[in-house]
C-alpha positions, -999 to 999 in steps of 0.1 A, spaced: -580 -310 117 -563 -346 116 -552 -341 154 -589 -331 167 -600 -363 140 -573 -388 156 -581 -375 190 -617 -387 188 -625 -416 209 -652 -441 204 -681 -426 213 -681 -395 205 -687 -375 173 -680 -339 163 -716 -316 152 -691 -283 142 -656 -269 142 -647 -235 140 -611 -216 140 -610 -185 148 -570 -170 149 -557 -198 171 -588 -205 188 -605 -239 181 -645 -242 192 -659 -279 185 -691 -290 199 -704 -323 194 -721 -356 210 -714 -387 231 -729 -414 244 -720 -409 277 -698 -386 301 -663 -407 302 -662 -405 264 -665 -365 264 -636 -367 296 -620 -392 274 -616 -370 238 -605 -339 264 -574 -365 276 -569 -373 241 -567 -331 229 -548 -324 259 -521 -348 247 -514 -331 219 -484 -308 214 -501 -291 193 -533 -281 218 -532 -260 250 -554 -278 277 -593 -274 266 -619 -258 281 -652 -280 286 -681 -249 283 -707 -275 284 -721 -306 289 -759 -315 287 -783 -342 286 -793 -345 247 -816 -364 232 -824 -398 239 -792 -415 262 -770 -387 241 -747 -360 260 -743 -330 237 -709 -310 247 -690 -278 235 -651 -269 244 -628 -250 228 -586 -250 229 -558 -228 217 -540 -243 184 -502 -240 184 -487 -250 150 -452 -244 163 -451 -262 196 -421 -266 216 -419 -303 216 -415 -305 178 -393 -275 174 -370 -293 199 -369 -327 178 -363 -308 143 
């Protein structure tokens, strides 16, 4: 949870999470498009991530964009098993 927290850019803000084996599901609001692009950048980044999936992006209420994607967790990836 602190690497989907830390990957949050201004902006943006998280509605749900959900984990399901190593499948991650958020979905969540922005104030505009580049910030949702933006927080995908930021979770693609991550060793720790495989590349998301954006499932949807949609005109909320008001100037909001409401978005879901979801990502594989890896809590072994090969870039820290290589530094330990």
């Amino acid at each position: 949870m602190d690497e989907v927290s830390r990957a949050l850019p201004d902006l943006v803000w998280l509605n749900r999470m959900s984990f399901g084996a190593n499948l991650v599901k958020l979905t969540g609001s922005a104030l505009d498009e580049n910030a949702v692009a933006n927080y995908i950048s930021n979770l693609d980044a991550s060793p720790f991530f495989d590349e998301p999936v954006l499932k949807n992006l949609a005109r909320g209420r008001g100037d909001t964009f409401t978005f879901s994607l979801s990502f594989a967790f890896n809590n072994a990836p090969p870039e820290i098993e290589a530094a330990g």
